[in-house]
PyMOL commands that place a pseudoatom at each C-alpha (Angstrom):
pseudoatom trace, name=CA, resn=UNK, resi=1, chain=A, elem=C, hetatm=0, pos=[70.773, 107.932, 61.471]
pseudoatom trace, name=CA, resn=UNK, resi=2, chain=A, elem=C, hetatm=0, pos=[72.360, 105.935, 64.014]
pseudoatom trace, name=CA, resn=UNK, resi=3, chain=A, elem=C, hetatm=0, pos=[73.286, 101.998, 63.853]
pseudoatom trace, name=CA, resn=UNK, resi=4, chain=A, elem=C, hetatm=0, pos=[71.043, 99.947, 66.160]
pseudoatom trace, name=CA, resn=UNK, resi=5, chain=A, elem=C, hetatm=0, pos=[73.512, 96.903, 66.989]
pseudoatom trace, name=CA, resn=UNK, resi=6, chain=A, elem=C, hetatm=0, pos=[72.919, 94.390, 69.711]
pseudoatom trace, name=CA, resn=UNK, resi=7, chain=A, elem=C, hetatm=0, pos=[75.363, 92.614, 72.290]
pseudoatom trace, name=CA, resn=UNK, resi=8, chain=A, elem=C, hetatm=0, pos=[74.432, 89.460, 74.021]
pseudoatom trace, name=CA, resn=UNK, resi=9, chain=A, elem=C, hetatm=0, pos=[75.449, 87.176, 76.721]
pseudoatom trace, name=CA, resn=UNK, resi=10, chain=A, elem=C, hetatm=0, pos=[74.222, 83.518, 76.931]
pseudoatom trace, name=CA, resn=UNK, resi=11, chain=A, elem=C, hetatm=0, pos=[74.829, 81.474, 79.194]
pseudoatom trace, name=CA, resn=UNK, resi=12, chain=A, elem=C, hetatm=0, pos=[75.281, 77.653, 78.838]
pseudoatom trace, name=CA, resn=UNK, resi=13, chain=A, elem=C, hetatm=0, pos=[76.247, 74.732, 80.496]
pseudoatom trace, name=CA, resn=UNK, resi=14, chain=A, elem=C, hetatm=0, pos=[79.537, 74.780, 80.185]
pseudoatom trace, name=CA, resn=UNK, resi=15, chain=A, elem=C, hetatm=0, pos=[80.042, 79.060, 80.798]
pseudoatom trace, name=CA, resn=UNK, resi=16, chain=A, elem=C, hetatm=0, pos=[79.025, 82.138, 79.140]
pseudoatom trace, name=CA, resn=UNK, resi=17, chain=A, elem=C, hetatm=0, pos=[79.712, 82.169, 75.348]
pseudoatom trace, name=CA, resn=UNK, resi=18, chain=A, elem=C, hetatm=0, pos=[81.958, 84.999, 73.811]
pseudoatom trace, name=CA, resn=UNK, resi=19, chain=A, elem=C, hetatm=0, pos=[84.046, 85.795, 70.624]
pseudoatom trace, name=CA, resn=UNK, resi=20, chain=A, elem=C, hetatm=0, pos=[87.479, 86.457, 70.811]
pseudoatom trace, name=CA, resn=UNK, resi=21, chain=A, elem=C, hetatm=0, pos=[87.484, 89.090, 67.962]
pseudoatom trace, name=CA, resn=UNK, resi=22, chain=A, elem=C, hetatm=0, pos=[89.065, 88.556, 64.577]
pseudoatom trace, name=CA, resn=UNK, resi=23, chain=A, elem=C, hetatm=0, pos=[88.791, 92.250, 63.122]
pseudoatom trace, name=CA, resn=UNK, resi=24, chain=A, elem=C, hetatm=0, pos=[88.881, 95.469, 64.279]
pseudoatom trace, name=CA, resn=UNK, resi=25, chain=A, elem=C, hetatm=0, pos=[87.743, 97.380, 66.454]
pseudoatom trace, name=CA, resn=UNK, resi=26, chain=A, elem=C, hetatm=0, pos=[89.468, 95.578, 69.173]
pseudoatom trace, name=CA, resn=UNK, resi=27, chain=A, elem=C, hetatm=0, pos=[91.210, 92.221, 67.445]
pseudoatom trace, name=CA, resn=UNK, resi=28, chain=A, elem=C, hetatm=0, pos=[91.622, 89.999, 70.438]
pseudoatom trace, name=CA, resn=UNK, resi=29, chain=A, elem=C, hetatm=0, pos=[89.593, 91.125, 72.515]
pseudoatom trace, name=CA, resn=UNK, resi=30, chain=A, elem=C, hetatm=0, pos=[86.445, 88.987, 74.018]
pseudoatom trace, name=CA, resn=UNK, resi=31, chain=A, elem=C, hetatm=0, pos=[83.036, 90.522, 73.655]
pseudoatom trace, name=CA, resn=UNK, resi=32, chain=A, elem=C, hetatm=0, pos=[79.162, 89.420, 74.204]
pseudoatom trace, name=CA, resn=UNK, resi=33, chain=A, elem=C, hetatm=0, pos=[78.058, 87.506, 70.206]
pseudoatom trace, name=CA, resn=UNK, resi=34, chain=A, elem=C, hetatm=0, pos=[75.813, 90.152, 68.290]
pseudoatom trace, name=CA, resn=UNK, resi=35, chain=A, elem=C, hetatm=0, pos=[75.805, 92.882, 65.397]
pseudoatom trace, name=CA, resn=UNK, resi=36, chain=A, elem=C, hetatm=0, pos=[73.618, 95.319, 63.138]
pseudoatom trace, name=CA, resn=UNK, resi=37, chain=A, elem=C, hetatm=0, pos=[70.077, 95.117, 63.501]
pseudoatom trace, name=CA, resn=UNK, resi=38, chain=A, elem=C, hetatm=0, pos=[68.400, 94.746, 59.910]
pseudoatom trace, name=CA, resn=UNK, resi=39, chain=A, elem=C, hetatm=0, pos=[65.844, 96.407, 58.381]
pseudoatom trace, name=CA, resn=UNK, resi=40, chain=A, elem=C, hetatm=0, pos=[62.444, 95.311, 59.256]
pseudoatom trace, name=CA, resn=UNK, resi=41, chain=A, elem=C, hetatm=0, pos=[64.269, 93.616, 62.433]
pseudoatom trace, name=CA, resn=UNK, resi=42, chain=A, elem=C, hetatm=0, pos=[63.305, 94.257, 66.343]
pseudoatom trace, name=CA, resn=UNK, resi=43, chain=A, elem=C, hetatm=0, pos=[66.576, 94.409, 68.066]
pseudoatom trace, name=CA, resn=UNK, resi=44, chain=A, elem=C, hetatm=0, pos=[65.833, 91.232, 69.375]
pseudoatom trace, name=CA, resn=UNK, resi=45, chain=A, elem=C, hetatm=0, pos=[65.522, 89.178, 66.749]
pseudoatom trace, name=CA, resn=UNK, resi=46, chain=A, elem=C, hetatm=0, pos=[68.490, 90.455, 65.395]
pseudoatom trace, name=CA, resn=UNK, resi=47, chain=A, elem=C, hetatm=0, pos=[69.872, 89.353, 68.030]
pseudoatom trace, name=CA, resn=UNK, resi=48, chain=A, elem=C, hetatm=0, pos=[68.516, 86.102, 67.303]
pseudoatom trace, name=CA, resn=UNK, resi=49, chain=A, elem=C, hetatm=0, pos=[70.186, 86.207, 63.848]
pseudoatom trace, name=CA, resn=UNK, resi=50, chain=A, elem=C, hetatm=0, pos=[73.399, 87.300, 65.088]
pseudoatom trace, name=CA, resn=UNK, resi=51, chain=A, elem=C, hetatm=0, pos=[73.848, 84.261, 67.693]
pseudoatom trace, name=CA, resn=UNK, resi=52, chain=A, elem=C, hetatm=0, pos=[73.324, 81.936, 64.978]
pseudoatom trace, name=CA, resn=UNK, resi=53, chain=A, elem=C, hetatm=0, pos=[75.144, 83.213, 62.489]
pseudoatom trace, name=CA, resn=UNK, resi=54, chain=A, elem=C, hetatm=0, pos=[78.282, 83.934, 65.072]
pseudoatom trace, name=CA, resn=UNK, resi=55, chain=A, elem=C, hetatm=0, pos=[78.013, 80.210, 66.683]
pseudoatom trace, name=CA, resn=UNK, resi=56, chain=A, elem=C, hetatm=0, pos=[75.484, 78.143, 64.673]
pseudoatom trace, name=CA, resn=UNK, resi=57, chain=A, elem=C, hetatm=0, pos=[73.207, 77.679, 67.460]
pseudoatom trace, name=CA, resn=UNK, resi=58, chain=A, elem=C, hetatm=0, pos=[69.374, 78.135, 67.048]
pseudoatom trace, name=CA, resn=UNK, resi=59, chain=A, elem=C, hetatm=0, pos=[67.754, 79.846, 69.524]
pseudoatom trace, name=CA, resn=UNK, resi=60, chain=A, elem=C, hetatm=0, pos=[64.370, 81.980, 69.972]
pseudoatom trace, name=CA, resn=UNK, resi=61, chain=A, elem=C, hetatm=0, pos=[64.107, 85.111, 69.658]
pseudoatom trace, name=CA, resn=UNK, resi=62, chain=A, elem=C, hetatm=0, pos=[61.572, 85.279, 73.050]
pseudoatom trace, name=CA, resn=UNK, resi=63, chain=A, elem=C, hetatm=0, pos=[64.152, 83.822, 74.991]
pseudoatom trace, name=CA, resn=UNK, resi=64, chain=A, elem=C, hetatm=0, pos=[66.851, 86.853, 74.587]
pseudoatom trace, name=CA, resn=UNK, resi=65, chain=A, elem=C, hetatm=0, pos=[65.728, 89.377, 77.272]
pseudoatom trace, name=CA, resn=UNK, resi=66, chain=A, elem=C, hetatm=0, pos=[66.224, 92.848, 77.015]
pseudoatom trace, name=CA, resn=UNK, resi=67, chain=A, elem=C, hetatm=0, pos=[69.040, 93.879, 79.762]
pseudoatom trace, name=CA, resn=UNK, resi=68, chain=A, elem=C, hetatm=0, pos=[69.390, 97.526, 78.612]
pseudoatom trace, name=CA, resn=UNK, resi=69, chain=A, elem=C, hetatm=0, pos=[70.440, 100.184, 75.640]
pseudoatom trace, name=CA, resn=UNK, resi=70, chain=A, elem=C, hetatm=0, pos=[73.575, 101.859, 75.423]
pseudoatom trace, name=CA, resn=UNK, resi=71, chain=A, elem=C, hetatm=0, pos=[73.882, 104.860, 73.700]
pseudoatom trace, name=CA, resn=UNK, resi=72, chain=A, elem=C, hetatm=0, pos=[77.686, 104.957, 72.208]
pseudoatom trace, name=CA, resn=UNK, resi=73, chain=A, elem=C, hetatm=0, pos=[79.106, 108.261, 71.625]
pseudoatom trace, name=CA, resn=UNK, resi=74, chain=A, elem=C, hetatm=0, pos=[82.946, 108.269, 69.963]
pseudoatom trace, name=CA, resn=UNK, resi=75, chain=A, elem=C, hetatm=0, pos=[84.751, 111.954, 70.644]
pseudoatom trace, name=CA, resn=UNK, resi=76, chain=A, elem=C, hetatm=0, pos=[81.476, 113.316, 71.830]
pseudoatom trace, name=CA, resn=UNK, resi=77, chain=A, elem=C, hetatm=0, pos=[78.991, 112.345, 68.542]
pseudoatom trace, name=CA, resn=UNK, resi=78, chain=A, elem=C, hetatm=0, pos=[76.419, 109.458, 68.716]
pseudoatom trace, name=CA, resn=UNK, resi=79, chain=A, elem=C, hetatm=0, pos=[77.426, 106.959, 66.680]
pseudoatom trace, name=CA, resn=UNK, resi=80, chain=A, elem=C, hetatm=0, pos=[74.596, 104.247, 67.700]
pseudoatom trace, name=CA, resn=UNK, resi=81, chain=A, elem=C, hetatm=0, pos=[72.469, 102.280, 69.978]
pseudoatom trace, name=CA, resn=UNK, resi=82, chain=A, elem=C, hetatm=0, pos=[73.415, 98.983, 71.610]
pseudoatom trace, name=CA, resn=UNK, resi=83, chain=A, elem=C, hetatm=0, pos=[70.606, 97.120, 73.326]
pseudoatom trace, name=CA, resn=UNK, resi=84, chain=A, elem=C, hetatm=0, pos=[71.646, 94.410, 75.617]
pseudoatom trace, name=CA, resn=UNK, resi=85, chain=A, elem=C, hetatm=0, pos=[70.554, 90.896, 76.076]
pseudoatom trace, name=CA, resn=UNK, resi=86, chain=A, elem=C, hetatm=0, pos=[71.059, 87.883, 78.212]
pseudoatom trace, name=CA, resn=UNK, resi=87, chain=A, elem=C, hetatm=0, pos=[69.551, 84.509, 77.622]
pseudoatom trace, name=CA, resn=UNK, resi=88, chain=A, elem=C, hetatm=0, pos=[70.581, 81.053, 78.984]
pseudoatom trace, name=CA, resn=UNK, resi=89, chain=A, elem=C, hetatm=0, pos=[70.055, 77.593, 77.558]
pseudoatom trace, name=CA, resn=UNK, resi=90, chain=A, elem=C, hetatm=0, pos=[70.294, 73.956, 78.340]
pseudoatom trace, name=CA, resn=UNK, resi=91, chain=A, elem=C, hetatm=0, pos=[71.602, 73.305, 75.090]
pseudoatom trace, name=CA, resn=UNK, resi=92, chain=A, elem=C, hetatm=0, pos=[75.473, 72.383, 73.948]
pseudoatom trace, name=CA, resn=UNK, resi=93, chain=A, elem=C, hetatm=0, pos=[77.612, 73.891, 71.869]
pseudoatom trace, name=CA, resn=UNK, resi=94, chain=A, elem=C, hetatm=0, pos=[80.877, 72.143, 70.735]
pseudoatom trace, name=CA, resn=UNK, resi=95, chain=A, elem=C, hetatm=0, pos=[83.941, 75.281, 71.664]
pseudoatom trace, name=CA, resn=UNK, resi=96, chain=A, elem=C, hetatm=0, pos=[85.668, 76.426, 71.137]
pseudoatom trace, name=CA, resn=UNK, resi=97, chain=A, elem=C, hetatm=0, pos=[84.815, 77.061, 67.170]
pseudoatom trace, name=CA, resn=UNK, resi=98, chain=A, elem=C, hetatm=0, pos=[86.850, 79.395, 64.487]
pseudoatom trace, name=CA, resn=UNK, resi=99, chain=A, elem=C, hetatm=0, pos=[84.578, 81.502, 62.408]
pseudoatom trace, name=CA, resn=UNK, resi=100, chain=A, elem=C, hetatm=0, pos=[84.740, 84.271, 60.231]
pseudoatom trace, name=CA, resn=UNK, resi=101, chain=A, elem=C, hetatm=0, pos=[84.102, 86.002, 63.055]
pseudoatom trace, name=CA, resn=UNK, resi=102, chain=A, elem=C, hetatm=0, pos=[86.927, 85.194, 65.265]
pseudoatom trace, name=CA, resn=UNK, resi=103, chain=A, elem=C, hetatm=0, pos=[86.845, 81.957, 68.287]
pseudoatom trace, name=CA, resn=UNK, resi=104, chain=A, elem=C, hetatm=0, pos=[83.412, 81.215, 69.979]
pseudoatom trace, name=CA, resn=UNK, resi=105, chain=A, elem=C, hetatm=0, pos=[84.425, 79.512, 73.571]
pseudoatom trace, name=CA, resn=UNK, resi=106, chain=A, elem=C, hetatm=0, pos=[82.430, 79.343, 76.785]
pseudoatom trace, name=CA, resn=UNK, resi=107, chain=A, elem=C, hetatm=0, pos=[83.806, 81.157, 79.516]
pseudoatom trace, name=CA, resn=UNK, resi=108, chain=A, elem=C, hetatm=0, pos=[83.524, 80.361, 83.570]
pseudoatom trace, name=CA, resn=UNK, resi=109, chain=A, elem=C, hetatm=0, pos=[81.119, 83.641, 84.360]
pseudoatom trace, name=CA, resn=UNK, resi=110, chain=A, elem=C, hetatm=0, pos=[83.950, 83.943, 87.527]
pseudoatom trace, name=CA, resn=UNK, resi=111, chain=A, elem=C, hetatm=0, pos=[86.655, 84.662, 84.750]
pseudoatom trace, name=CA, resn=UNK, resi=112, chain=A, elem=C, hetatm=0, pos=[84.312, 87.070, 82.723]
pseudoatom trace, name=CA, resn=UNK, resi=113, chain=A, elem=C, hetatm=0, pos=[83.402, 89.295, 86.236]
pseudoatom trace, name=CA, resn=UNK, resi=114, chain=A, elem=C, hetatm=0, pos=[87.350, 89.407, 88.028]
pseudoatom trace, name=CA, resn=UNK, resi=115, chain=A, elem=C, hetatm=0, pos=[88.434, 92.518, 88.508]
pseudoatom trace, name=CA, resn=UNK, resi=116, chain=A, elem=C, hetatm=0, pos=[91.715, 92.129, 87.079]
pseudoatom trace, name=CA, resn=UNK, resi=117, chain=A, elem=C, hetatm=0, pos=[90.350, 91.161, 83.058]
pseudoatom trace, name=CA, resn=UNK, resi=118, chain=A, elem=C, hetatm=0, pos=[92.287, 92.681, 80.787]
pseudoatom trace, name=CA, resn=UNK, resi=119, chain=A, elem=C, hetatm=0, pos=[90.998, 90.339, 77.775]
pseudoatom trace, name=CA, resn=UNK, resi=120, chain=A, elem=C, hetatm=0, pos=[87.634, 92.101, 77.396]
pseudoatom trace, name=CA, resn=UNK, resi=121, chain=A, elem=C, hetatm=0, pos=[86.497, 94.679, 75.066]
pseudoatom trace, name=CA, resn=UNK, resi=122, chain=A, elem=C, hetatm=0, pos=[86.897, 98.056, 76.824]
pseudoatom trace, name=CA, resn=UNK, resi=123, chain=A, elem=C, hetatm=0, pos=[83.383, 98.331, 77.813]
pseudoatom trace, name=CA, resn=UNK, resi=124, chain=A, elem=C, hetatm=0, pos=[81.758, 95.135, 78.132]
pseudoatom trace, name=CA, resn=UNK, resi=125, chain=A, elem=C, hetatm=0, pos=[83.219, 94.829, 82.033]
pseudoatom trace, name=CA, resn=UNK, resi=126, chain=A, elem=C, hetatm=0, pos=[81.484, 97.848, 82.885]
pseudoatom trace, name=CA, resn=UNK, resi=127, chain=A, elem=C, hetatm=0, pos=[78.431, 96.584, 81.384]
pseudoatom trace, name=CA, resn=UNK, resi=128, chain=A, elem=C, hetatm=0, pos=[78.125, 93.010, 83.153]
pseudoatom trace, name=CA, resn=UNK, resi=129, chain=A, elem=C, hetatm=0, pos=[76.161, 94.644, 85.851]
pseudoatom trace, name=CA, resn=UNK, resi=130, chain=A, elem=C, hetatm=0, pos=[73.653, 95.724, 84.030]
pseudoatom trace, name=CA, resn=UNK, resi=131, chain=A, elem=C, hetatm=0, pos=[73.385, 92.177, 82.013]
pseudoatom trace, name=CA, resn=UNK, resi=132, chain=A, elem=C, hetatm=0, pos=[73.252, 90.428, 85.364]
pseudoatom trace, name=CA, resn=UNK, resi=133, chain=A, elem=C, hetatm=0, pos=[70.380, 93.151, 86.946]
pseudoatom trace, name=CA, resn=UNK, resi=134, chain=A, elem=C, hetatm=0, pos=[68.232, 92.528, 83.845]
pseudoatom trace, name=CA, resn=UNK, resi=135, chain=A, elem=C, hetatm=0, pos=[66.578, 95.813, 84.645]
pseudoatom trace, name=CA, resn=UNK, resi=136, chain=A, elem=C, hetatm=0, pos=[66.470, 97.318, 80.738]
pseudoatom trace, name=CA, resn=UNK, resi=137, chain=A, elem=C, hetatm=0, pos=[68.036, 100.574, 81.595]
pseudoatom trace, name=CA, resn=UNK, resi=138, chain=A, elem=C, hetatm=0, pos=[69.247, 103.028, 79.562]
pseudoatom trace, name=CA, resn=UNK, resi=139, chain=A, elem=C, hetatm=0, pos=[72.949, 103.937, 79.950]
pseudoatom trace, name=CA, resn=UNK, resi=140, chain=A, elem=C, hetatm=0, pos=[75.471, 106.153, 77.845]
pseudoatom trace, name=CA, resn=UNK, resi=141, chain=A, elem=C, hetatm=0, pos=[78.901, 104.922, 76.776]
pseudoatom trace, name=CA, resn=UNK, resi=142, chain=A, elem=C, hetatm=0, pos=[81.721, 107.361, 75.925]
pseudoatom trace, name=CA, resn=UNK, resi=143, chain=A, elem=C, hetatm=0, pos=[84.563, 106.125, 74.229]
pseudoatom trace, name=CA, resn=UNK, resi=144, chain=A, elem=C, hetatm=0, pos=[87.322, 109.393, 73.202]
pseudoatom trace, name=CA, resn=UNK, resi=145, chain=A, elem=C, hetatm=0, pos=[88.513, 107.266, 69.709]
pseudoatom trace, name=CA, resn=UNK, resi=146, chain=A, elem=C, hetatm=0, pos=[89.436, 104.048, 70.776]
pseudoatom trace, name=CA, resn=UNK, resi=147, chain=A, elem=C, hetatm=0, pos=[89.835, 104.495, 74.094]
pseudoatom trace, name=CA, resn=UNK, resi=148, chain=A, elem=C, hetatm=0, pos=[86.817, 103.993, 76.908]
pseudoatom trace, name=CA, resn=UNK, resi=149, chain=A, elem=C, hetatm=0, pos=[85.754, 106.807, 79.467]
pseudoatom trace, name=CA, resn=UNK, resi=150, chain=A, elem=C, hetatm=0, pos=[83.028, 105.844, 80.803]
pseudoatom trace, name=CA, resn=UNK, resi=151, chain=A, elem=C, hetatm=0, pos=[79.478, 104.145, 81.410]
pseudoatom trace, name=CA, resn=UNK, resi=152, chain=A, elem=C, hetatm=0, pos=[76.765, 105.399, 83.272]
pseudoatom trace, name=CA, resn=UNK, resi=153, chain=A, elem=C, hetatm=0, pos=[72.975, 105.348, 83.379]
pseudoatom trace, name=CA, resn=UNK, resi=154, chain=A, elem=C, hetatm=0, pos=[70.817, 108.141, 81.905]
pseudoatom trace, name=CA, resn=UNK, resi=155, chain=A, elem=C, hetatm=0, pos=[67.350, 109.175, 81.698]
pseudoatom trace, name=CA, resn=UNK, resi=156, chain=A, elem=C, hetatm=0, pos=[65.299, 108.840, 78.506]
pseudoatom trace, name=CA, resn=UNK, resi=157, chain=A, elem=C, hetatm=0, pos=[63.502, 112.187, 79.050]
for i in range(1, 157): cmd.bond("trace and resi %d" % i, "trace and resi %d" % (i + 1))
show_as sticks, trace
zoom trace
């Protein structure tokens, strides 16, 4: 069976809030907050869980909305399902924050989307079109170890 994990990017007041990563993969690196999906969880109330327990902020499940699934194969072999989510809020959040996790800041959206990024995790650039279309597509990732290939959208047939 595949891991069902979830990525999201929420926006705030003061810029979109990511996790410069503590652990492998990719110590860092910034990425979207999110993680495994439970048992008895919809994806999106695990990704819920995951915002709060990466930045301590409460917010409702309803208002994550679905932006896509990403299948993620590693040397060819599917190794599990990402669904995508965006939100934005009116509320504050004191960043930057250490956690367990690694730093929780608020970056300026402009930052996140120039072309020149080197700071992200190899595949979230390649996804922010996708979070900003909202469209819930389904898209395939191919990573050969470590080491990103390639995005692009697929059929669910």
């Amino acid at each position: 069976m595949t891991k069902q994990l979830t990525v999201g990017l929420v926006t705030t007041k003061t810029g979109v809030v990511l996790i410069n990563r503590a652990k492998p993969p990719y110590r860092g690196l910034w990425n979207g907050l999110g993680g495994k999906v439970e048992p008895g969880e919809t994806p999106r109330e695990g990704m819920a869980r995951e915002f709060h327990e990466e930045c301590g902020l409460v917010l409702p499940a309803d208002l994550f909305q679905a932006c896509g699934l990403v299948h993620w194969y590693v040397d060819g072999k599917l190794l599990g399902d990402l669904f995508l989510f965006k939100a934005q809020t009116g509320q504050e959040l004191t960043l930057p924050m250490q956690t367990r996790e690694g730093i929780v800041a608020a970056m300026d959206p402009a930052w996140l989307k120039a072309p020149d990024n080197l700071g992200l995790v190899p595949d979230l650039g390649a996804m922010l079109p996708y979070f900003e279309g909202g469209e819930n597509v389904t898209l395939r990732s191919d990573f050969e170890g470590e080491r990103f290939l390639g995005l692009k959208a697929v059929s669910d047939d």
